[in-house]
DSSP file (Angstrom, degrees, kcal/mol; ACC not computed):
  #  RESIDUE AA STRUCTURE BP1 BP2  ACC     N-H-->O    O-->H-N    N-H-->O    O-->H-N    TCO  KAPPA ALPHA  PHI   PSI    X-CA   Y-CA   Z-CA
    1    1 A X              0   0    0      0, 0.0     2,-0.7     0, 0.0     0, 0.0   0.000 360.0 360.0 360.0 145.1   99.2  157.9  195.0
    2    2 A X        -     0   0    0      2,-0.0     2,-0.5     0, 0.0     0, 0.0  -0.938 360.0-168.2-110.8 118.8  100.8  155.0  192.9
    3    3 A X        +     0   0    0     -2,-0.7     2,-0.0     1,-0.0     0, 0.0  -0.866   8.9 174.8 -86.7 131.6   99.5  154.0  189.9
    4    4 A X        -     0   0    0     -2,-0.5    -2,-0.0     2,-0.0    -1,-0.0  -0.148   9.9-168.3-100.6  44.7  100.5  151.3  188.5
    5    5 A X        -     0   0    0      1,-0.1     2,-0.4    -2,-0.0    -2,-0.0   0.568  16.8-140.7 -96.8 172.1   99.0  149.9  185.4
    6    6 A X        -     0   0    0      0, 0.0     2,-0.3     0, 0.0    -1,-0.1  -0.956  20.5-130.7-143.8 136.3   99.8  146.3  184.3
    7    7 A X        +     0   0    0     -2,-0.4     2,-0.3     1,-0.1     0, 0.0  -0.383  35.4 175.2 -97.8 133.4  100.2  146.1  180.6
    8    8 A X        +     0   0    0     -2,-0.3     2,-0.9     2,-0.1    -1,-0.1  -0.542  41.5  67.9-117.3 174.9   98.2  143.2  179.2
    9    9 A X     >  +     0   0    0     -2,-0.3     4,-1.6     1,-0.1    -1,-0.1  -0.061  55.2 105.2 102.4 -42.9   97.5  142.2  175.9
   10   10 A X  H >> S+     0   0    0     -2,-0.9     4,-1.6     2,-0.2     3,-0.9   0.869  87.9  54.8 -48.4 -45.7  100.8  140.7  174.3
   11   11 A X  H >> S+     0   0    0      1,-0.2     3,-2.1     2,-0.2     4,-2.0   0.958 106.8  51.6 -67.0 -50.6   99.2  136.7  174.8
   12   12 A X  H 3> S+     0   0    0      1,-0.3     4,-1.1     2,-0.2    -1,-0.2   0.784 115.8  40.9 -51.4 -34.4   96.1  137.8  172.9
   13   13 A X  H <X S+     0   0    0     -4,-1.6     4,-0.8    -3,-0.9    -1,-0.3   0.730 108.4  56.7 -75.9 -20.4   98.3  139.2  169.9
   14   14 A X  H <X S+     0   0    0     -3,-2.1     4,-2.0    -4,-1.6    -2,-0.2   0.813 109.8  54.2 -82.9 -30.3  100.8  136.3  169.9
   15   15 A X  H  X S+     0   0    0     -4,-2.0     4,-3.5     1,-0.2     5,-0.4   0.919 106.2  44.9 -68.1 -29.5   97.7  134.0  169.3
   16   16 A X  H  X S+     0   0    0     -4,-1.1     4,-1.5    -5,-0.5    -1,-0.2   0.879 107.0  55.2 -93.3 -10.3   96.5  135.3  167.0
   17   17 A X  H  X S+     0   0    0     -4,-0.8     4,-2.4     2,-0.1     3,-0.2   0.991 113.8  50.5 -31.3 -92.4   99.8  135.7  165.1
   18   18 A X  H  X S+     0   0    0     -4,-2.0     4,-2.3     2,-0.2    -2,-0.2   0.709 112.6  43.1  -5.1 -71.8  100.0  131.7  165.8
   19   19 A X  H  X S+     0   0    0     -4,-3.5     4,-1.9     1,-0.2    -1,-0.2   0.934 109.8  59.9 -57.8 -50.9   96.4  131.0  164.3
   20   20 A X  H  X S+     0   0    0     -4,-1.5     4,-2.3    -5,-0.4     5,-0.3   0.962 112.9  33.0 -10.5 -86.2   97.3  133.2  161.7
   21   21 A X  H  X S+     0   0    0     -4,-2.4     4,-3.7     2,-0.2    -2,-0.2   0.909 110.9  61.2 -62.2 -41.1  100.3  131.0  160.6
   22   22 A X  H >X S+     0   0    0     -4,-2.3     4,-2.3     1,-0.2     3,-0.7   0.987 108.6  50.3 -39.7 -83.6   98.8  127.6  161.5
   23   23 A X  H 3X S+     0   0    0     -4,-1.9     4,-2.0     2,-0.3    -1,-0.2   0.685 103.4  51.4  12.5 -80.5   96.3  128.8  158.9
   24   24 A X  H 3X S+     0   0    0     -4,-2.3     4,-1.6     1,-0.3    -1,-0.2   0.826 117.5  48.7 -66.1 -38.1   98.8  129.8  156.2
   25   25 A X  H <X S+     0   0    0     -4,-3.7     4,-0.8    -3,-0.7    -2,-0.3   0.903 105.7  52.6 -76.8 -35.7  100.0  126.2  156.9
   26   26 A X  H  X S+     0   0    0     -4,-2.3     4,-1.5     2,-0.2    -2,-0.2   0.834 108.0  49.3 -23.7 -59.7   97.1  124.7  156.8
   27   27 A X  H  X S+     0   0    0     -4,-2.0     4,-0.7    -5,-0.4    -2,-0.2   0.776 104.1  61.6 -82.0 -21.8   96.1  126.0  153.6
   28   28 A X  H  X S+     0   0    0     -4,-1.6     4,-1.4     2,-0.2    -1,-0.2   0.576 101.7  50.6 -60.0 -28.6   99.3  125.1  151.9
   29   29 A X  H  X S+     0   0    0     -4,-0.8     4,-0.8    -5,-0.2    -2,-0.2   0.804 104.3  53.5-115.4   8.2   99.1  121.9  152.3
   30   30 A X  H  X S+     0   0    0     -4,-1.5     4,-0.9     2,-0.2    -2,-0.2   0.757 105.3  53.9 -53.0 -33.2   96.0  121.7  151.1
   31   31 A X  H  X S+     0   0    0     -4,-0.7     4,-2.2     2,-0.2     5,-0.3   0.949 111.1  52.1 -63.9 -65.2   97.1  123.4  147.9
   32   32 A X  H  X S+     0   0    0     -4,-1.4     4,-3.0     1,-0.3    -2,-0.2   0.825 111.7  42.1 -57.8 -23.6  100.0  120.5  147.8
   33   33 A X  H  X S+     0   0    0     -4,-0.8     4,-5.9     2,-0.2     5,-0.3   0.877 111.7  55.3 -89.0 -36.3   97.6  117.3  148.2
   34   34 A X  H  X S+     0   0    0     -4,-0.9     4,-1.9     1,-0.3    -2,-0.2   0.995 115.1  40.2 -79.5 -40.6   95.0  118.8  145.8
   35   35 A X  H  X S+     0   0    0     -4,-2.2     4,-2.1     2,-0.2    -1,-0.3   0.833 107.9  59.4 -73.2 -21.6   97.8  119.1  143.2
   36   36 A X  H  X S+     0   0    0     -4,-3.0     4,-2.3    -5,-0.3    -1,-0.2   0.886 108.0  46.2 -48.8 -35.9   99.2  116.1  144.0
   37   37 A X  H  X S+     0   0    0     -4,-5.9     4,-1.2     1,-0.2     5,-0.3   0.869 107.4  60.6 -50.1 -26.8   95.9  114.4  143.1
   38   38 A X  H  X S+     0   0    0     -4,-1.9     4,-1.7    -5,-0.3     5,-0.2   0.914 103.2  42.3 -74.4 -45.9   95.9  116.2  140.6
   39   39 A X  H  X S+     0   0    0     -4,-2.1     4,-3.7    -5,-0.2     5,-0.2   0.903 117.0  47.3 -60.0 -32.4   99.2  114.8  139.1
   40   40 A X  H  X S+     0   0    0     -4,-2.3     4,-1.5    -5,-0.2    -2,-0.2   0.824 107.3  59.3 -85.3  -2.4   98.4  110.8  139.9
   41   41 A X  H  X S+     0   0    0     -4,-1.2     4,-2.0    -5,-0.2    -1,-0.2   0.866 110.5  39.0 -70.8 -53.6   95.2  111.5  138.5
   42   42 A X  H >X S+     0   0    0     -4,-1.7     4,-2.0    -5,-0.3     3,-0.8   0.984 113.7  55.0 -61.3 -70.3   97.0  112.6  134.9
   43   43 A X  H 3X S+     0   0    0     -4,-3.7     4,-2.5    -5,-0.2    -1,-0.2   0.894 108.2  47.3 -47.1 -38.2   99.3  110.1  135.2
   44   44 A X  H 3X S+     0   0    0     -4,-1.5     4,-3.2    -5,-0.2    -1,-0.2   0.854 113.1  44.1 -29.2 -54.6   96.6  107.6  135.5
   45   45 A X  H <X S+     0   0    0     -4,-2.0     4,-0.9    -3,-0.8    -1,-0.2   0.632 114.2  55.5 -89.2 -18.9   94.3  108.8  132.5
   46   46 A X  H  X S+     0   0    0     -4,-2.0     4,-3.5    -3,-0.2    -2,-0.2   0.983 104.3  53.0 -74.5 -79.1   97.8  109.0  130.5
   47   47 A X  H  < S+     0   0    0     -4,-2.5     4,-0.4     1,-0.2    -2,-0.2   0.819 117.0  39.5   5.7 -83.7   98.4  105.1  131.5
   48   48 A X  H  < S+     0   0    0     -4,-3.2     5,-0.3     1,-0.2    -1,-0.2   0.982 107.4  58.2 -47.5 -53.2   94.9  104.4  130.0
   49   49 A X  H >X S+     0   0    0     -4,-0.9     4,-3.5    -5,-0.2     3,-1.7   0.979 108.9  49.0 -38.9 -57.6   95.3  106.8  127.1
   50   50 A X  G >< S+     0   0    0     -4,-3.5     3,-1.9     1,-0.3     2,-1.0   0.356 115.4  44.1 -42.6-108.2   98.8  104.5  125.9
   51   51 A X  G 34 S+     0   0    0     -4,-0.4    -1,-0.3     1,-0.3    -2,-0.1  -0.281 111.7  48.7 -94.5  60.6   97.0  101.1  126.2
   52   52 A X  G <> S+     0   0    0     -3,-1.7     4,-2.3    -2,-1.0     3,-0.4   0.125 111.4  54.0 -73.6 -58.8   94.0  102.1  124.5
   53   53 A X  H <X S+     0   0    0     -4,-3.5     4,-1.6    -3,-1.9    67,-0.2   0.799 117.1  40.1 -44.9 -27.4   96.6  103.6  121.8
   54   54 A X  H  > S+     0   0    0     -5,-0.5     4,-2.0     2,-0.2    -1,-0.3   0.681 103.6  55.5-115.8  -5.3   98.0  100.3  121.6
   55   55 A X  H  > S+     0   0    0     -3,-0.4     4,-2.0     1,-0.1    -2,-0.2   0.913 103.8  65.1 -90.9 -25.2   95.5   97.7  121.8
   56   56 A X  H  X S+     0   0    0     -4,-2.3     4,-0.8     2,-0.2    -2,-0.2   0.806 105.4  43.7 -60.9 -34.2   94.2   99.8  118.8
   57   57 A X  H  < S+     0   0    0     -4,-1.6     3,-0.4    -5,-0.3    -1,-0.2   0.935 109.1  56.8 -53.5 -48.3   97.4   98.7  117.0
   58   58 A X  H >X S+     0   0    0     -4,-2.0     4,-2.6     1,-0.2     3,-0.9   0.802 105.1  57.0 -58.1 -27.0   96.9   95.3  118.2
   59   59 A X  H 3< S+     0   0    0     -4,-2.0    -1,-0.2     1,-0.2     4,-0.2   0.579 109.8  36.4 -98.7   5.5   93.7   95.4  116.6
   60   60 A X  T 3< S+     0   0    0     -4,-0.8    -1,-0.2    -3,-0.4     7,-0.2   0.320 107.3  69.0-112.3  30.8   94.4   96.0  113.5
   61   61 A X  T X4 S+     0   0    0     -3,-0.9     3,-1.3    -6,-0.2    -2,-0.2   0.819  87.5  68.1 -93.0 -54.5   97.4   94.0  113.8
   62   62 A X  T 3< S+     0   0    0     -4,-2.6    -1,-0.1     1,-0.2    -3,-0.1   0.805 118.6  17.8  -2.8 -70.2   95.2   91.1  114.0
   63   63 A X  T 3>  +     0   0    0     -4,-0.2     4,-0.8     1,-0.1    -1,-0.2  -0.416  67.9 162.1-136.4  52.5   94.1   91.5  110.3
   64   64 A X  H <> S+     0   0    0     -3,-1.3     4,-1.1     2,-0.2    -1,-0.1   0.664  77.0  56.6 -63.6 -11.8   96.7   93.8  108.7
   65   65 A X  H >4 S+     0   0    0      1,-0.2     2,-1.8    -4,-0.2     3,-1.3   0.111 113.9  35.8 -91.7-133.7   95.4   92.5  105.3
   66   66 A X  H 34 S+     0   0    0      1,-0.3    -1,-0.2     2,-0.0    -2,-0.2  -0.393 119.3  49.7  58.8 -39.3   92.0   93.5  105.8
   67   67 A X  H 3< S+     0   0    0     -2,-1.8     2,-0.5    -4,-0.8    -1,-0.3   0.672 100.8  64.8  -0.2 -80.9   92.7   96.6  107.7
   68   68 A X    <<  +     0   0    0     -3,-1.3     2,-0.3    -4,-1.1    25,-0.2  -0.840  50.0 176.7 -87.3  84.6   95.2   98.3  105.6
   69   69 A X        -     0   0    0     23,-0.8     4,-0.2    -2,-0.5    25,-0.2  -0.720  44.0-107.7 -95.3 151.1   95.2   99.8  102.0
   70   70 A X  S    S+     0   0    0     -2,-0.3    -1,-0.1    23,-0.2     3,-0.1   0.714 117.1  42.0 -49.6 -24.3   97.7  101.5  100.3
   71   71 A X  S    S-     0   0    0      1,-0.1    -1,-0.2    22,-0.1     2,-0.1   0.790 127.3 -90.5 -85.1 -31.4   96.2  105.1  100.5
   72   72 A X        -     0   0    0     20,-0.1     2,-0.5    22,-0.0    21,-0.2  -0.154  33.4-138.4 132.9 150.3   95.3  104.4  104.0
   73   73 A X  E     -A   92   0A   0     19,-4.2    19,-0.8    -4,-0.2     2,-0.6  -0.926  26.7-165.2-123.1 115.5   92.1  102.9  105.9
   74   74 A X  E     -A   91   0A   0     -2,-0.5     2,-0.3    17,-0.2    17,-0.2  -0.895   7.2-170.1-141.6 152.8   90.9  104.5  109.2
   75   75 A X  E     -A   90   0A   0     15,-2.0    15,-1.8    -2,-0.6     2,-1.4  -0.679  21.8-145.2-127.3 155.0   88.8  103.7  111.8
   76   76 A X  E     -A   89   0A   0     -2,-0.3     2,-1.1    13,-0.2    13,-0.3  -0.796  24.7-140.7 -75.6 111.0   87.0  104.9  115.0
   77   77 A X    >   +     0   0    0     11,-2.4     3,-1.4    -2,-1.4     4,-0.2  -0.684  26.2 173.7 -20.5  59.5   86.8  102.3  117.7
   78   78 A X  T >> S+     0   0    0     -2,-1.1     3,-2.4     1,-0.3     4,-1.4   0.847  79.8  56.3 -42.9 -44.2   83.2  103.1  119.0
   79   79 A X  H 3> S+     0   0    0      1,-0.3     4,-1.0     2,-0.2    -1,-0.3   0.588  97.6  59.0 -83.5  -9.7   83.6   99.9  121.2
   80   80 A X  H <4 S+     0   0    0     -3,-1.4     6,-0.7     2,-0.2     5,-0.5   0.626 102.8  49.4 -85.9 -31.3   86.6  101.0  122.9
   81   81 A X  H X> S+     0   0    0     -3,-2.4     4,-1.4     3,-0.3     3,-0.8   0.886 112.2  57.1 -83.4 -46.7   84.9  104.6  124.5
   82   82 A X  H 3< S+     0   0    0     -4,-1.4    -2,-0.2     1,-0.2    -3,-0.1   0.970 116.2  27.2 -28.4 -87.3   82.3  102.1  125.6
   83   83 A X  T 3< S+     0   0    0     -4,-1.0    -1,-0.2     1,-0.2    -2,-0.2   0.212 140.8  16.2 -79.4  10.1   84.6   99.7  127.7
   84   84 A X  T <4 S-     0   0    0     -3,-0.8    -3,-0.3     2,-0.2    -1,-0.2   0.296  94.4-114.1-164.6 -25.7   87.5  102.3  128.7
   85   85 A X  S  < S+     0   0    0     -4,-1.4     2,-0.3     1,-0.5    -4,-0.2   0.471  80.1 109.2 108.3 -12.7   86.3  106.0  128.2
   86   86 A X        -     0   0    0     -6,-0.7    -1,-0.5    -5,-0.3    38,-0.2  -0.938  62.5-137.8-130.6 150.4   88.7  106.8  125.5
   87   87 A X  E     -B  123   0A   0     36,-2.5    36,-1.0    -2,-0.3     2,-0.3  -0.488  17.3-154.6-106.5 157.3   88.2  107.2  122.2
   88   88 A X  E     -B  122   0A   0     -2,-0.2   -11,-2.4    34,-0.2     2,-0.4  -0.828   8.4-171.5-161.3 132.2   90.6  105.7  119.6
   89   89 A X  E     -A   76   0A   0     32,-1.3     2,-0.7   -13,-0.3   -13,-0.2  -0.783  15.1-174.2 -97.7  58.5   91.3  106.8  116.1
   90   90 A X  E     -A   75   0A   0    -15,-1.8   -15,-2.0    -2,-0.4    30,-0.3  -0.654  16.7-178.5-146.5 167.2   93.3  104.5  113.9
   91   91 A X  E     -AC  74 119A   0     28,-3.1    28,-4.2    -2,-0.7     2,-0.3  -0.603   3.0-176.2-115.2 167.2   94.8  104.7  110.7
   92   92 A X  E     +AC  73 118A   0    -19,-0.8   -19,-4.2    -2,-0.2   -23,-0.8  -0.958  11.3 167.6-153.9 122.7   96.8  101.7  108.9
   93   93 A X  E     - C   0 117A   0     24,-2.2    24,-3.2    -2,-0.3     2,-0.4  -0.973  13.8-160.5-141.2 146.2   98.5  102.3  105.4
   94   94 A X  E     - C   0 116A   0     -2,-0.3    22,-0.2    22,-0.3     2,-0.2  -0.897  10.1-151.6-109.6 127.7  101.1  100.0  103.6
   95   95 A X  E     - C   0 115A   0     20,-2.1    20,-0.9    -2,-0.4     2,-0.4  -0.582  21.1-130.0-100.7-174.2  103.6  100.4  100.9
   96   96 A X  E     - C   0 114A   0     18,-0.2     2,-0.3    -2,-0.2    18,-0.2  -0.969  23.5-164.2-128.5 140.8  104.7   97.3   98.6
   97   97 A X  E     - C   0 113A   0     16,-1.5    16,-1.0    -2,-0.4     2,-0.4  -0.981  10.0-150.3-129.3 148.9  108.9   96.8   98.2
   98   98 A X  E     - C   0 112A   0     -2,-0.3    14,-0.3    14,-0.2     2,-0.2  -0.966  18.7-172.7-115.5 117.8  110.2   94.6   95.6
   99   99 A X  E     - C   0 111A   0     12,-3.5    12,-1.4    -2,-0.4     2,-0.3  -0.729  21.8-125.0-107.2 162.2  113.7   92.9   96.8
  100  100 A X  E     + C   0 110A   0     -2,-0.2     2,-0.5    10,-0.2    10,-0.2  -0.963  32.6 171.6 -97.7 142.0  116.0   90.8   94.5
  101  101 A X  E     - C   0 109A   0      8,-0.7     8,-1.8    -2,-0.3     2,-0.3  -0.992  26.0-137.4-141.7 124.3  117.0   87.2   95.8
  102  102 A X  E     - C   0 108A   0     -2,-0.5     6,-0.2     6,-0.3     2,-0.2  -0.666  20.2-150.9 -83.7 148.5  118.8   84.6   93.8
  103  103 A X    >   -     0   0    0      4,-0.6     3,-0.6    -2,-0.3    -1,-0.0  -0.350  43.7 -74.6-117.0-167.5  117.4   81.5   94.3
  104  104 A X  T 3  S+     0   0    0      1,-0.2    -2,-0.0    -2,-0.2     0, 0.0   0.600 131.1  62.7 -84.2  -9.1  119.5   77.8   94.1
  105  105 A X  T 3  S-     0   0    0      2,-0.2    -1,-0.2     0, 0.0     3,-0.1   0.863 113.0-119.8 -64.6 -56.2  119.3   78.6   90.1
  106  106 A X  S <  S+     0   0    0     -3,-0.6     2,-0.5     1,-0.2    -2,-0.1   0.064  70.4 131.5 143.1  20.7  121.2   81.5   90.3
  107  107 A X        -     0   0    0      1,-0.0    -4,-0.6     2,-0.0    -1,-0.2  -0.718  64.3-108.7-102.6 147.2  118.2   83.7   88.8
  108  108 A X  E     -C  102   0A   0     -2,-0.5     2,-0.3    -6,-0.2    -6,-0.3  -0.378  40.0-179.5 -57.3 128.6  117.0   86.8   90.3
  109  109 A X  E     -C  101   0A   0     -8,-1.8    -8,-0.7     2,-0.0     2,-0.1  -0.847  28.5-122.2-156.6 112.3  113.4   86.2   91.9
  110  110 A X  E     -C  100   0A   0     -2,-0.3     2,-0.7   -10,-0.2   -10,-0.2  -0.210  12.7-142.9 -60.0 127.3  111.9   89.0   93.5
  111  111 A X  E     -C   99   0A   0    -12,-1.4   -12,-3.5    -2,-0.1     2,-0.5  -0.876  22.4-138.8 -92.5 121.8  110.7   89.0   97.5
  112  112 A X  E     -C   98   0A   0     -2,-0.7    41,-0.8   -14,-0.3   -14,-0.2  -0.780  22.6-163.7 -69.0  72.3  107.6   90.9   97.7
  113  113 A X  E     -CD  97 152A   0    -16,-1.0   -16,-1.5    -2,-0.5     2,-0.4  -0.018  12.7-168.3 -42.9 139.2  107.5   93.6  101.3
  114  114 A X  E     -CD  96 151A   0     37,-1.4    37,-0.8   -18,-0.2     2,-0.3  -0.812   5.7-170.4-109.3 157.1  104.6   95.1  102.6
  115  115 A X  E     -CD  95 150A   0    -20,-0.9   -20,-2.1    -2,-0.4    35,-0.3  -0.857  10.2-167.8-110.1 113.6  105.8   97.6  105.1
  116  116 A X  E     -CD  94 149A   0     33,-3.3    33,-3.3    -2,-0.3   -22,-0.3  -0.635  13.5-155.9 -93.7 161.1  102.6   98.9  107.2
  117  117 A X  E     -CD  93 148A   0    -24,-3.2   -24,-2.2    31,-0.2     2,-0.6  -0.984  15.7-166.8-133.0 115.0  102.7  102.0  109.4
  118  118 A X  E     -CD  92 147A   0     29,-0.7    29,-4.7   -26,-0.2     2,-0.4  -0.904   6.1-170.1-101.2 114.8   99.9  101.5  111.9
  119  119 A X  E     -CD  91 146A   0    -28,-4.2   -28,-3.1    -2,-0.6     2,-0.3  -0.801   4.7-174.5-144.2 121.9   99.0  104.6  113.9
  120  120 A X  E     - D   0 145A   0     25,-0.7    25,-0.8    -2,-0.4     2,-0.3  -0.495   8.8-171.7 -72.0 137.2   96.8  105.0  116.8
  121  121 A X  E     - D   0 144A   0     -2,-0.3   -32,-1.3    23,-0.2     2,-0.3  -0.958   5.9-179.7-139.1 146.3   95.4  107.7  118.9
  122  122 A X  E     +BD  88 143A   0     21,-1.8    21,-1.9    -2,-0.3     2,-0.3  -0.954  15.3 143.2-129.0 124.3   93.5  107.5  122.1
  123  123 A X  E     -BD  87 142A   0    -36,-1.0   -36,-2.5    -2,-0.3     2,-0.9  -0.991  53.3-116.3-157.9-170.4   92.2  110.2  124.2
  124  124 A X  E     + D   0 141A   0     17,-1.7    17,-0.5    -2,-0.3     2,-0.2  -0.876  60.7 146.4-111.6  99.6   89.1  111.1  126.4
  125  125 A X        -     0   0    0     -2,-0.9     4,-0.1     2,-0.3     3,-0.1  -0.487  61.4-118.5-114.8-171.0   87.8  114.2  124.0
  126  126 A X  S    S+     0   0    0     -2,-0.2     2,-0.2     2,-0.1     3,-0.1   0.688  94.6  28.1 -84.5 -49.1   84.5  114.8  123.7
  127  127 A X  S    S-     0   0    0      1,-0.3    -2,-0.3    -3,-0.1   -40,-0.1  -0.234 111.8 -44.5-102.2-153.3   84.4  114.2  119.8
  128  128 A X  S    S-     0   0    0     -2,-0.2     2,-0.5     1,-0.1    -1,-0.3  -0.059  86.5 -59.1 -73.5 178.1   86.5  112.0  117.6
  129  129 A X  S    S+     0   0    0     -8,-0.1     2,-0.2     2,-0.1   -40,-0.1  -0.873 121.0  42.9-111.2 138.8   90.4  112.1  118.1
  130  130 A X  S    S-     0   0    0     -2,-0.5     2,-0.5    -8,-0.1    -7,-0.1   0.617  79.5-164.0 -31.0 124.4   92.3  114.0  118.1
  131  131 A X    >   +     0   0    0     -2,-0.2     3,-1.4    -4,-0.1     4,-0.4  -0.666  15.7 172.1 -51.4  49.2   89.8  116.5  120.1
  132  132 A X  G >  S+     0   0    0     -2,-0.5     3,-0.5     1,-0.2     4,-0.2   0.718  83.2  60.4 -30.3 -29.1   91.2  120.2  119.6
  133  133 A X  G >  S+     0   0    0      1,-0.2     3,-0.6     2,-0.1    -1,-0.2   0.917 108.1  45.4 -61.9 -40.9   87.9  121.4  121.3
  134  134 A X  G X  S+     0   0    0     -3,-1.4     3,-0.8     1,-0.2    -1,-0.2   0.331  79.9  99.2 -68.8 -11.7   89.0  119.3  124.2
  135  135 A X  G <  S+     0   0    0     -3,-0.5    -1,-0.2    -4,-0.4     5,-0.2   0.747  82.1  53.5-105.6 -58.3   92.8  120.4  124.5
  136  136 A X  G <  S+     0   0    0     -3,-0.6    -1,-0.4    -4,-0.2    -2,-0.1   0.340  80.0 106.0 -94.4  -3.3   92.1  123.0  127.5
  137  137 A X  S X  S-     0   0    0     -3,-0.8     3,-0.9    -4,-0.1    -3,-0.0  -0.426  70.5-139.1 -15.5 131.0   90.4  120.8  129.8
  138  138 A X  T 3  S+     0   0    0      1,-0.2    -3,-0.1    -2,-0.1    -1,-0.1   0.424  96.8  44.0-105.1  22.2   92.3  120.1  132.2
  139  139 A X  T 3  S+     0   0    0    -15,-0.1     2,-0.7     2,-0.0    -1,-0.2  -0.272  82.7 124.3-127.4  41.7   91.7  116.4  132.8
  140  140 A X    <   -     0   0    0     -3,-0.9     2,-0.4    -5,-0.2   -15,-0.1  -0.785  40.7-173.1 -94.7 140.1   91.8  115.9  128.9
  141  141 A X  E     +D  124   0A   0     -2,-0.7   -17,-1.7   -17,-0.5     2,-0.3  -0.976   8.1 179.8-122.6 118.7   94.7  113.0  127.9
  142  142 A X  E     -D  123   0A   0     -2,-0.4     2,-0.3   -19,-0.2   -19,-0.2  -0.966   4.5-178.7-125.5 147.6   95.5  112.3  124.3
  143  143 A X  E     -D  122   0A   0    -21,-1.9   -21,-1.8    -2,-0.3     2,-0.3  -0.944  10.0-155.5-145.0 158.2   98.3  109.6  123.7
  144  144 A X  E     -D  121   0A   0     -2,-0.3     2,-0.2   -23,-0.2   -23,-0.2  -0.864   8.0-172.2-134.6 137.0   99.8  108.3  119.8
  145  145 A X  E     -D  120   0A   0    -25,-0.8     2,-0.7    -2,-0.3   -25,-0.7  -0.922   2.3-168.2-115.0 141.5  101.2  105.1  119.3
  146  146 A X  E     +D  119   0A   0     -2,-0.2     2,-0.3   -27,-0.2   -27,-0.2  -0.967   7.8 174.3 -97.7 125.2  103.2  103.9  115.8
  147  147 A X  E     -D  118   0A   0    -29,-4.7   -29,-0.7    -2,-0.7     2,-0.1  -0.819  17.9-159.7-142.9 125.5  104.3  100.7  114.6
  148  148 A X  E     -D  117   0A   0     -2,-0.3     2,-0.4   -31,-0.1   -31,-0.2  -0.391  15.4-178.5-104.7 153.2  105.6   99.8  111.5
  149  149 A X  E     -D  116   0A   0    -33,-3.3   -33,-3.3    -2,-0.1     2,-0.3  -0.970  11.2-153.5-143.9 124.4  105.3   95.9  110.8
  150  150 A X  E     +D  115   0A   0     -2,-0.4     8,-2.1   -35,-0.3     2,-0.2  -0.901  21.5 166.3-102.7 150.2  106.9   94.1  107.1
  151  151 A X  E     -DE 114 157A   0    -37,-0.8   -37,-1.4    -2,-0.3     2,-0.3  -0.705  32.5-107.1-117.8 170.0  105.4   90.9  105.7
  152  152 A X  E >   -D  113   0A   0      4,-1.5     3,-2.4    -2,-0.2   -39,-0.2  -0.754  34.3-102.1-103.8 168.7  105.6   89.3  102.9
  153  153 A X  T 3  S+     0   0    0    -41,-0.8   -40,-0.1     1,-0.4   -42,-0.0   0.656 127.7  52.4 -77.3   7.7  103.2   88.9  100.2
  154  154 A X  T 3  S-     0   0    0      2,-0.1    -1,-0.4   -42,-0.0     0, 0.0   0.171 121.1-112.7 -94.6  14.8  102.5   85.5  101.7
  155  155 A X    <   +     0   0    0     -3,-2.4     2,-0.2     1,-0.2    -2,-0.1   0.470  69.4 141.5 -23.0  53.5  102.1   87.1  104.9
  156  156 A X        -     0   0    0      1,-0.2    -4,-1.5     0, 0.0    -1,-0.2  -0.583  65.5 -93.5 -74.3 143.8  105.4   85.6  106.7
  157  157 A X  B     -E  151   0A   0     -6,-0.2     2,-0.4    -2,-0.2    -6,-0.2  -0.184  46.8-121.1 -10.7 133.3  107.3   87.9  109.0
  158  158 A X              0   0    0     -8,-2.1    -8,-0.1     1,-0.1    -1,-0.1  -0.753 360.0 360.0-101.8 171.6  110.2   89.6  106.9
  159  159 A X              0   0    0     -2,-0.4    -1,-0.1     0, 0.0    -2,-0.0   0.208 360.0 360.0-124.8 360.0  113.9   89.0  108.0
């Protein structure tokens, strides 16, 4: 008698090899889109974070006299978390500089400088801003702006 057997099996193992890899590929690029949301998502809330940080300059830019003291004046921007989600923090302090200028007389008459330093922070914390609690979140955004602006004691641009 001839036996013969016929050896079977190899397609069932190469599929499932196949499915196998399809799989592993599959699930890699799932990993890559969900961290690419993840990044345009950051970049987004980073976006906002700046121009929050800077319309909070602009607004005490508005009314630097009013604003500003010499030891330093700052304030939360309640109305800002409201309309954008981010919180913003800023502080505005000024020094005074005295310059000398001769005038058409030829006498010494002092130019009175302010120089402010206006500084903003914006982020989406939970409390006020900075937020340390908030730091390990991972869709928490803090962004700082500064900008130093002189006047004069008339409140002219200085040159």
């Amino acid at each position: 008698m001839n036996h013969t057997r016929r050896q079977s099996g190899f397609a069932y193992i190469a599929a499932v090899v196949f499915l196998v890899v399809i799989a592993g590929i599959a699930v890699a690029l799932l990993q890559l889109t969900n961290t690419q949301q993840t990044t345009v998502n950051q970049a987004l809330l980073g976006a906002r974070a700046g121009l929050a940080a800077r319309a909070g300059i602009e607004w005490v830019y508005q009314s630097l006299g009013s604003r500003c003291s010499e030891t330093g004046n700052t304030a939360n921007l309640d109305d800002f978390a409201n309309d954008t989600g981010f919180k913003v923090k800023v502080t505005c302090s000024y020094r005074i500089y005295r310059e000398g200028e001769d005038d058409a007389s030829g006498t010494l008459v002092p130019v009175v400088k302010h120089i402010y330093r206006i500084e903003s922070v914006a982020c989406n914390g939970a409390s006020a801003c900075p937020d340390d609690g908030s730091v390990t979140r991972p869709d928490y955004v803090e962004r700082a702006r500064v900008a130093t602006v002189c006047m004069t004691a008339n409140n002219q641009p200085c040159y």
